[in-house]
C-alpha positions as CSV (number, residue, x, y, z in Angstrom):
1,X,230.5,44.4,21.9
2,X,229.1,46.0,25.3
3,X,226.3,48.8,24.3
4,X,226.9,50.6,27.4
5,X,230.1,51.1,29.7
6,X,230.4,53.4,32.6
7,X,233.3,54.5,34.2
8,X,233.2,54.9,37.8
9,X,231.4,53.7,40.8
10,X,230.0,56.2,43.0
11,X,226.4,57.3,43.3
12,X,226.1,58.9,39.2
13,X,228.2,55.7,37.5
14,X,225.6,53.7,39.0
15,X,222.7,55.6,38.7
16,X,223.7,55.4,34.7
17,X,224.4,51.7,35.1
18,X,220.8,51.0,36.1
19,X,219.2,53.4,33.6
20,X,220.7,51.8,31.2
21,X,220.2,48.6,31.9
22,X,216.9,49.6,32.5
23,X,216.7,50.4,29.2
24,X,218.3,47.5,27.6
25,X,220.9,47.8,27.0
26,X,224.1,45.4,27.6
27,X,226.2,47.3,30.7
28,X,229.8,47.1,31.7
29,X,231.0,49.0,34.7
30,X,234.8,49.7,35.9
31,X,235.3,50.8,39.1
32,X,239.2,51.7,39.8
33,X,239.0,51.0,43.3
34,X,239.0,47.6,45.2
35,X,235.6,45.9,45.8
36,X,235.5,46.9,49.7
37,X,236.3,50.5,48.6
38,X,233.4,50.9,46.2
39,X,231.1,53.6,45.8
40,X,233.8,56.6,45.6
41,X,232.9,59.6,47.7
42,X,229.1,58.1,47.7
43,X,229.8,56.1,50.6
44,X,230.2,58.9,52.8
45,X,227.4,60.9,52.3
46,X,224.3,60.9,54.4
47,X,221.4,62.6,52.5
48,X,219.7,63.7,49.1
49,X,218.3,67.8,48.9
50,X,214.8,67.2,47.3
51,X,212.6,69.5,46.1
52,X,209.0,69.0,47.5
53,X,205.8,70.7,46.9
54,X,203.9,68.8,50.0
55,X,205.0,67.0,53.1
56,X,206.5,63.2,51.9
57,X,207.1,60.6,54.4
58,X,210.8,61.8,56.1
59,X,210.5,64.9,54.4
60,X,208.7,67.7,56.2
61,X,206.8,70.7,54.8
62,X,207.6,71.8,51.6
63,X,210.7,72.9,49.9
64,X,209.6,74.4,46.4
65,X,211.6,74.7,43.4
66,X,211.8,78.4,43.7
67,X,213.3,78.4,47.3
68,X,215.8,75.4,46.2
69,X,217.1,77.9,43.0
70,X,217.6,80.7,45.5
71,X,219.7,78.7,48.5
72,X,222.0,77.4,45.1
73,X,222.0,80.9,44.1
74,X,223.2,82.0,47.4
75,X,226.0,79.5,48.1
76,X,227.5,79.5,44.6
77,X,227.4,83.7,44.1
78,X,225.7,83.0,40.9
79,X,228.2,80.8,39.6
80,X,226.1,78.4,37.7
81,X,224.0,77.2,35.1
82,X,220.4,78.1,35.9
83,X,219.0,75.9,32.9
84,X,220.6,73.0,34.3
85,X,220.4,74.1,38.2
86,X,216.8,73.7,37.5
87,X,217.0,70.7,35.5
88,X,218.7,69.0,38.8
89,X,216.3,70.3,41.5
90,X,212.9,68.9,39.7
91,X,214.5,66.0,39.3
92,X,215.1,65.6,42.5
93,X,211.5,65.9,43.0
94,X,210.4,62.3,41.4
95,X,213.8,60.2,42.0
96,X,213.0,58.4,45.4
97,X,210.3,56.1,44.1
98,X,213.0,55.3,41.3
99,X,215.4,55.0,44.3
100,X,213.6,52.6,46.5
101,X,213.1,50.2,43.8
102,X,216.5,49.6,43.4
103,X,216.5,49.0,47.4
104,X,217.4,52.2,48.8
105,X,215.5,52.8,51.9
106,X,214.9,56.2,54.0
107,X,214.9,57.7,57.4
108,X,214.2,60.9,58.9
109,X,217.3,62.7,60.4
110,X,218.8,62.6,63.6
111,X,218.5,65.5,65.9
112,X,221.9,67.1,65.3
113,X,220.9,67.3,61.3
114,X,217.3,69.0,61.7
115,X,218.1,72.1,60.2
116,X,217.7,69.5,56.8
117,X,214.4,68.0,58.3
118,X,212.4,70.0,55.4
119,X,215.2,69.9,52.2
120,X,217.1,66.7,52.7
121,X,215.8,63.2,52.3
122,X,218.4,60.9,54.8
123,X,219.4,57.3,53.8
124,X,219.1,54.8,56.2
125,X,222.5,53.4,57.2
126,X,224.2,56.0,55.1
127,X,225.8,56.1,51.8
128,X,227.4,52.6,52.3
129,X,224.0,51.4,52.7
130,X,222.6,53.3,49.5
131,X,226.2,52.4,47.3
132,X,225.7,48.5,48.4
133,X,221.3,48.5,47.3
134,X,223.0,49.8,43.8
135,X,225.4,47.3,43.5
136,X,222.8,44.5,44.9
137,X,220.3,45.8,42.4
138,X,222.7,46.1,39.4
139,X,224.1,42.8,40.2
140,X,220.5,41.3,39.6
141,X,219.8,43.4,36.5
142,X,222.9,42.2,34.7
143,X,225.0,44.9,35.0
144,X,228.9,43.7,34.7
145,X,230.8,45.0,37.5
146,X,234.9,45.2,37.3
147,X,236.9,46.1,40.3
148,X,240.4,47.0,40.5
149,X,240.1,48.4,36.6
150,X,241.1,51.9,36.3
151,X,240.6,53.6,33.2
152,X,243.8,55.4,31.8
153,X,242.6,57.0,28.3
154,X,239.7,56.7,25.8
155,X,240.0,56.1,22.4
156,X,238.1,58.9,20.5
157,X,237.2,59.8,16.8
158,X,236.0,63.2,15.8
159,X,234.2,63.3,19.2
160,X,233.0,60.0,19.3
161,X,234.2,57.4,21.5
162,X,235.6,54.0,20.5
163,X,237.2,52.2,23.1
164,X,239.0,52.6,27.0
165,X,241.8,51.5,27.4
166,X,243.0,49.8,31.0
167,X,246.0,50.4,33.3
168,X,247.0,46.8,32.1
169,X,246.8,48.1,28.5
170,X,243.3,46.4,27.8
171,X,241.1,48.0,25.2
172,X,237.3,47.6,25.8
173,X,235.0,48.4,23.1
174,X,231.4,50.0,23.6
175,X,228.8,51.7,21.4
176,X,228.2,54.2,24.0
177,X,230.3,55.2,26.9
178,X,229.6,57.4,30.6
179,X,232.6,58.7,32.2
180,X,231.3,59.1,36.4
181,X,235.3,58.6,37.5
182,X,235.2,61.8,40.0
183,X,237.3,64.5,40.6
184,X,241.0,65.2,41.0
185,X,240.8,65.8,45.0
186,X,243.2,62.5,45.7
187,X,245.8,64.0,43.4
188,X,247.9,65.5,45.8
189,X,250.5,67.4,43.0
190,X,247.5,68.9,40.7
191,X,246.0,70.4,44.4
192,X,249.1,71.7,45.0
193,X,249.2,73.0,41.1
194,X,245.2,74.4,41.5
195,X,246.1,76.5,45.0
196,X,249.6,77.4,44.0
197,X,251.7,79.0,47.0
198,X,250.4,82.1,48.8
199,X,251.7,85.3,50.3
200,X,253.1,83.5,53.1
201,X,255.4,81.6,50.9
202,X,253.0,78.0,52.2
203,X,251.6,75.8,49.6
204,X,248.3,75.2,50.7
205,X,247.3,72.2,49.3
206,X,250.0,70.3,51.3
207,X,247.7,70.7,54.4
208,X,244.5,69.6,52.8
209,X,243.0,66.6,54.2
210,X,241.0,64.1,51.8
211,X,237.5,63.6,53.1
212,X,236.7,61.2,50.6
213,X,238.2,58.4,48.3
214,X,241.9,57.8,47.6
215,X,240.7,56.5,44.1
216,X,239.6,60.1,42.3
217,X,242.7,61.1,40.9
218,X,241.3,62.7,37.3
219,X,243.1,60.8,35.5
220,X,240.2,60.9,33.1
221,X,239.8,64.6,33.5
222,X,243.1,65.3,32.7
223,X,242.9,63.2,29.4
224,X,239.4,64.8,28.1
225,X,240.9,68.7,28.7
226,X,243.7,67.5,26.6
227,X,241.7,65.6,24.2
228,X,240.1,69.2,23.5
229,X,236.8,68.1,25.3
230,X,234.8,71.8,27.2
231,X,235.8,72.8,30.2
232,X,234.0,74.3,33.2
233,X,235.2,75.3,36.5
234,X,237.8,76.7,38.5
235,X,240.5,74.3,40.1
236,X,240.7,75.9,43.5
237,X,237.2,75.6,44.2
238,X,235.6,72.6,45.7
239,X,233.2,71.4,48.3
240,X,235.7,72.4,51.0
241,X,235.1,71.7,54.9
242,X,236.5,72.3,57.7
243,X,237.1,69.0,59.6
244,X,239.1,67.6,62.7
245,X,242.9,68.3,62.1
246,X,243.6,64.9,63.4
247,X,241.2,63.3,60.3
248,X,243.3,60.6,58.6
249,X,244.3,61.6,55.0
250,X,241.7,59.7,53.1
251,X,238.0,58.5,53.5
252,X,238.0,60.2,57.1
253,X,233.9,60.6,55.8
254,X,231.5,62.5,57.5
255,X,232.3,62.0,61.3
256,X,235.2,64.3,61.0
257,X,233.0,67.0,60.3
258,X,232.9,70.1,63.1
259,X,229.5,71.2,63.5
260,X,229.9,73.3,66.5
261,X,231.0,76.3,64.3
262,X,228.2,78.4,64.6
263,X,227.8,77.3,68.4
264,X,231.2,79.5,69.5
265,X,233.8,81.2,67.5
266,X,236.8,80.1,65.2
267,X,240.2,81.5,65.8
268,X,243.0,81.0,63.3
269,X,246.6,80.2,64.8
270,X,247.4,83.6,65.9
271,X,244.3,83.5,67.8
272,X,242.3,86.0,65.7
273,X,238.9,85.2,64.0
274,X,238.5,85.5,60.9
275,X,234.6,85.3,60.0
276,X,231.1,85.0,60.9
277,X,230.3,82.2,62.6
278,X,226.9,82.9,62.5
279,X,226.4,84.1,59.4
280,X,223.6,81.2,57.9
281,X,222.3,77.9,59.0
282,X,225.1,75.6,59.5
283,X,223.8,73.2,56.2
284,X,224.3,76.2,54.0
285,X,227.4,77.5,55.1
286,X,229.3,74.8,56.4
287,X,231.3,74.1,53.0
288,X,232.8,77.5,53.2
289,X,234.9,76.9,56.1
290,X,237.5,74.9,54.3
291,X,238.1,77.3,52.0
292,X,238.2,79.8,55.0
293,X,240.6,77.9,56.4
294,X,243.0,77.1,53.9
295,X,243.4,80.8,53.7
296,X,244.5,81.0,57.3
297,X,248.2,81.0,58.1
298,X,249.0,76.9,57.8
299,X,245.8,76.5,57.1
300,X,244.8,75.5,60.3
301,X,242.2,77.5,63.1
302,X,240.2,76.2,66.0
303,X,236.5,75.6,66.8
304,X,236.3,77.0,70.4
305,X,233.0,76.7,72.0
306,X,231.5,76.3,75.8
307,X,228.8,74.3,77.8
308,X,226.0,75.7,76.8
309,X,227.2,73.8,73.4
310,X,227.2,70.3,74.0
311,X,224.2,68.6,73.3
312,X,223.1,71.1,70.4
313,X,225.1,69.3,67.6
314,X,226.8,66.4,66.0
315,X,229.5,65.0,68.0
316,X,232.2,64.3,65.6
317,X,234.8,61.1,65.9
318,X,237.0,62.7,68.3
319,X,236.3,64.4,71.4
320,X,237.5,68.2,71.7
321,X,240.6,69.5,73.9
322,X,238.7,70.1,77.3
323,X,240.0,72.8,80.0
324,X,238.4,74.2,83.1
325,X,239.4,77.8,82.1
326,X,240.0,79.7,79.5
327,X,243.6,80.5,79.5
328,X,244.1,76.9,80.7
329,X,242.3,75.6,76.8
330,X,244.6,78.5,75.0
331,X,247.4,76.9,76.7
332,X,246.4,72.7,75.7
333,X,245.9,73.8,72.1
334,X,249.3,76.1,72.0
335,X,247.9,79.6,71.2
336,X,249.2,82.6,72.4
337,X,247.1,83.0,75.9
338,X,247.1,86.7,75.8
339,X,245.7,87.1,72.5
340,X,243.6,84.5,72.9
341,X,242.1,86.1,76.2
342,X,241.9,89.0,74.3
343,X,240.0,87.9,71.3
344,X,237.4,85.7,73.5
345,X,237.0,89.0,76.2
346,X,236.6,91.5,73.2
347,X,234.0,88.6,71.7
348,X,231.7,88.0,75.3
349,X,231.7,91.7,75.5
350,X,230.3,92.2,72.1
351,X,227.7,90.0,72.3
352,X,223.7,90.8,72.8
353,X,222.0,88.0,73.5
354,X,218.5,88.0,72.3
355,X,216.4,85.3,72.3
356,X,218.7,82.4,71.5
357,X,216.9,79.9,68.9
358,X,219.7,77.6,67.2
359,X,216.9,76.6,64.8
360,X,216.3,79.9,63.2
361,X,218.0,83.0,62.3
362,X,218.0,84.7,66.1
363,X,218.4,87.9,67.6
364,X,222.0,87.0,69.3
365,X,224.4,88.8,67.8
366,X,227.4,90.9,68.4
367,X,228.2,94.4,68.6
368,X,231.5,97.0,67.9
369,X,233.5,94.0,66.8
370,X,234.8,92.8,63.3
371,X,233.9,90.5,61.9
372,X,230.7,90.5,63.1
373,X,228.6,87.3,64.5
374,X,225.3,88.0,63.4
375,X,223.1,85.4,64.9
376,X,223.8,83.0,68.2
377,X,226.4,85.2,69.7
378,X,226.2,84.0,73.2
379,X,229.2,84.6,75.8
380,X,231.8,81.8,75.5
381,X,231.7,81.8,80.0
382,X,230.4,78.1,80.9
383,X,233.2,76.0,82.2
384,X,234.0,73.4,80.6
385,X,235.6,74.6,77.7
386,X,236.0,72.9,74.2
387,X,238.6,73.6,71.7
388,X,238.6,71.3,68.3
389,X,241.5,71.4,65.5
390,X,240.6,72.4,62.0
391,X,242.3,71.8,58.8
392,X,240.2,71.7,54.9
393,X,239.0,68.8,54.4
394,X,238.4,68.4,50.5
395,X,235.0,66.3,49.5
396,X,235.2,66.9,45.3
397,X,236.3,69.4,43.1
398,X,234.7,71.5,40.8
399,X,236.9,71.4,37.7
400,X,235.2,69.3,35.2
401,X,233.4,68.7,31.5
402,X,230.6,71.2,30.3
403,X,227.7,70.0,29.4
404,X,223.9,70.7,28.0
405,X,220.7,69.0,29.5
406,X,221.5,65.4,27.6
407,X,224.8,65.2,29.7
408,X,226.9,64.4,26.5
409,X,230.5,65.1,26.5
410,X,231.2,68.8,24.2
411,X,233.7,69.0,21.6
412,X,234.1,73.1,20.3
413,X,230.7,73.2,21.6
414,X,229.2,70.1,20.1
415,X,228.0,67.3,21.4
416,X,229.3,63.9,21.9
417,X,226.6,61.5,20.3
418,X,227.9,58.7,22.3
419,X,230.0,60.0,25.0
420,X,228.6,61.2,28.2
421,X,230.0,62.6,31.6
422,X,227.9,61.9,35.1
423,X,228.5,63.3,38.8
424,X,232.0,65.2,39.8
425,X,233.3,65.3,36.4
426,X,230.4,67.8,35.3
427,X,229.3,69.0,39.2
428,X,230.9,72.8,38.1
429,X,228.6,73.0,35.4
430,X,225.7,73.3,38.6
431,X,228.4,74.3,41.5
432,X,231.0,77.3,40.3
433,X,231.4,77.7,44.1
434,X,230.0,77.2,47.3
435,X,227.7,73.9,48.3
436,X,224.5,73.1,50.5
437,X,224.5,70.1,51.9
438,X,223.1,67.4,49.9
439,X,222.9,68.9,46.5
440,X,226.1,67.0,44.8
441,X,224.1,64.0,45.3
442,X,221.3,65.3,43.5
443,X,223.5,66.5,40.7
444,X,224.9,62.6,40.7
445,X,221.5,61.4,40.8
446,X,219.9,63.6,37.9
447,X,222.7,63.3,35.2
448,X,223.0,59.9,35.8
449,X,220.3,59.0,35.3
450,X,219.9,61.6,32.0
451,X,223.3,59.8,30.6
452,X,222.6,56.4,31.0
453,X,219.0,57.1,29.6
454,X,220.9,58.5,26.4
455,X,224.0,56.2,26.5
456,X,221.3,53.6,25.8
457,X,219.7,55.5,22.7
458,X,222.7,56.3,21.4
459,X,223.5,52.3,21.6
460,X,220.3,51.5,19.8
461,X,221.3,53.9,16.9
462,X,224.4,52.7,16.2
């Protein structure tokens, strides 16, 4: 019998996989998805927040515990566990060494990310590089590795697991088990079920855009809520972006990310805005937009910036809707041109420009207008103009197990003594709402690392 199996293959399943192993313990992994899709959302992100006393190689400055709490504190509203908030952000402080043995190598960030030059520690070539050192590493160490072998249900006993049992109808056996099988964002019916249908009669969900895998359907989620396993989270809340309208449904990644948001303003479809575009640097705020979105009428709006712009931040995969004038963009991106000159003429008018620094919290703001942009308010009046299409792109959802610092499965608020639950199937426990860039991979990192360190001593004591 197998002392460990993990269920999953992103970032947290193989985090576990190696502590385990580590550990010695015998390790089986199952990841649903083919072998060139491996790696689950992991493969599309870019960077690790770290906490950091002192300057450390790629990382500049310091970024202290205390300052880490309060920017989670911020994004989620106080919608999370402080205990294990905490718990995530020191480990976060001592996992790179840990990292780079297993291959993963860093670099410091490009110049469209260096509002993260000081919090986020970048991976060189990306996630795909970081998922592939894993698998490289595990490979060596002895970890098994299935692909194509999703997971349908568990058998359990009074909390305990026993065995999983396959799609094929397979049962394998393990003294220990970690569940690290994602979220339900690829589940198009339970997204639909989560945002329900709104005041405009639309369903939301049936315009959201999968950033991520095609894999994460919480299958496995759905079986421990009705196996009576703890529960955390609300189902509409995710790390939700606002990305390129013309994204492909699934693993559209990173590069269909807009980043010019706080560079201009964002109109909805009746060519209105709707928030501040400036209301934080872009890392901290730039998960909000999807739900901001999604809330618009068919959840679409438009990124509409200037000039002066270009050059100041990522270019994403497709280039913008371009127009010499004004009225000329309203008319290429089919909004209504005399609201739309009447929403950008109200905005330039509003605006005192300051002393425009787009890599701090400036003076450029507006004035007499609602909402409010509160820093880099310049005049949209530099020909070209740029207009980009926006729809919610969902990353991972919220909704998932509770847990307590060992990252064991609860049952009526005791623990699982072999049963434990890594990455986006326990993310809600640190993220009720909200996200800064970076931190879901530190949540992956830290508890799975804690549950394959106590998947392997609870496979020694049995």
């Amino acid at each position: 019998m197998i002392d460990v199996l993990v269920i999953g293959g992103g970032n947290a399943a193989l985090c576990a996989a190696l502590m385990a192993r580590e550990a010695g313990a015998s390790v089986l992994m199952l990841e649903a998805a083919p072998r060139q899709w491996r790696g689950g959302n992991s493969q599309h992100t870019r960077n690790l927040r770290c906490m950091h006393d002192a300057p450390q190689d790629v990382l500049v400055d310091a970024y202290p515990e205390e300052e880490f709490w309060q920017d989670l504190l911020k994004v989620t509203g106080g919608i999370t566990d402080e205990h294990l908030a905490r718990l995530v952000i020191r480990a976060s402080s001592d996992c790179r060494d840990w990292m780079r043995r297993h291959g993963v190598n860093f670099q410091p960030p490009l110049s469209g990310a260096l509002h993260v030059a000081r919090t986020n520690a970048f991976f060189m070539g990306g996630g795909k590089a970081l998922v592939n050192a894993y698998y490289r590493s595990a490979e060596q160490l002895g970890v098994q590795i299935r692909y194509d072998a999703p997971v349908m249900s568990l058998d359990l006993q009074g909390g305990r697991f026993l065995a999983a049992r396959m799609a094929t109808g397979e049962r394998i056996e393990a003294r220990a088990c970690v569940l690290a099988a994602g979220g339900f964002e690829s589940n198009r019916e339970w997204l639909r079920q989560a945002w329900g249908q709104n005041e405009r009669g639309e369903w939301p969900a049936d315009n959201f855009l999968i950033r991520g895998t095609r894999f994460n359907q919480g299958v496995l989620l759905k079986f421990m809520m009705d196996a009576g396993a703890d529960i955390i989270g609300d189902p509409s809340q995710s790390h939700c972006v606002a990305i390129d309208a013309r994204a492909p449904m699934y693993d559209g990644g990173i590069c269909t990310r807009i980043d010019c948001v706080s560079l201009g303003v964002v109109l909805n479809r009746d060519a209105e805005r709707f928030y501040d575009e400036g209301e934080d640097f872009w890392p901290k705020r730039y998960a909000i937009w999807g739900r901001l979105t999604a809330m618009q009428p068919g959840q679409t709006a438009y990124s509409i910036i200037d000039a002066k712009a270009v050059g100041r931040f990522m270019p994403p995969v497709f280039p913008g809707t371009q127009a010499g004038t004004l009225p000329e963009l309203a008319r290429k991106l089919g909004l209504d041109e005399t609201r739309f000159m009447q929403t950008l003429n109200d905005y330039n008018a509003a605006c005192r420009v300051g002393t425009f620094d787009h890599t701090a919290l400036d003076d450029c703001r507006t004035e007499g207008i609602a909402p409010a942009k509160t820093h880099w308010a310049r005049p949209i009046d530099t020909a070209p103009f740029f207009g980009y299409p926006l729809r919610p792109g969902i990353t991972f959802t919220y909704l998932g197990l509770k847990v307590d610092e060992t990252a064991a499965v609860r049952f009526d608020d005791k623990p699982s003594d072999n049963l434990f639950v890594a990455g986006e199937m326990m993310a809600g426990n640190v993220l009720g709402k909200g996200y800064t860039a970076g931190v879901g991979m530190s949540i992956g990192t830290a508890f799975g690392r804690i549950a394959g360190t106590h998947a392997a001593a609870a496979a020694r004591r049995s």
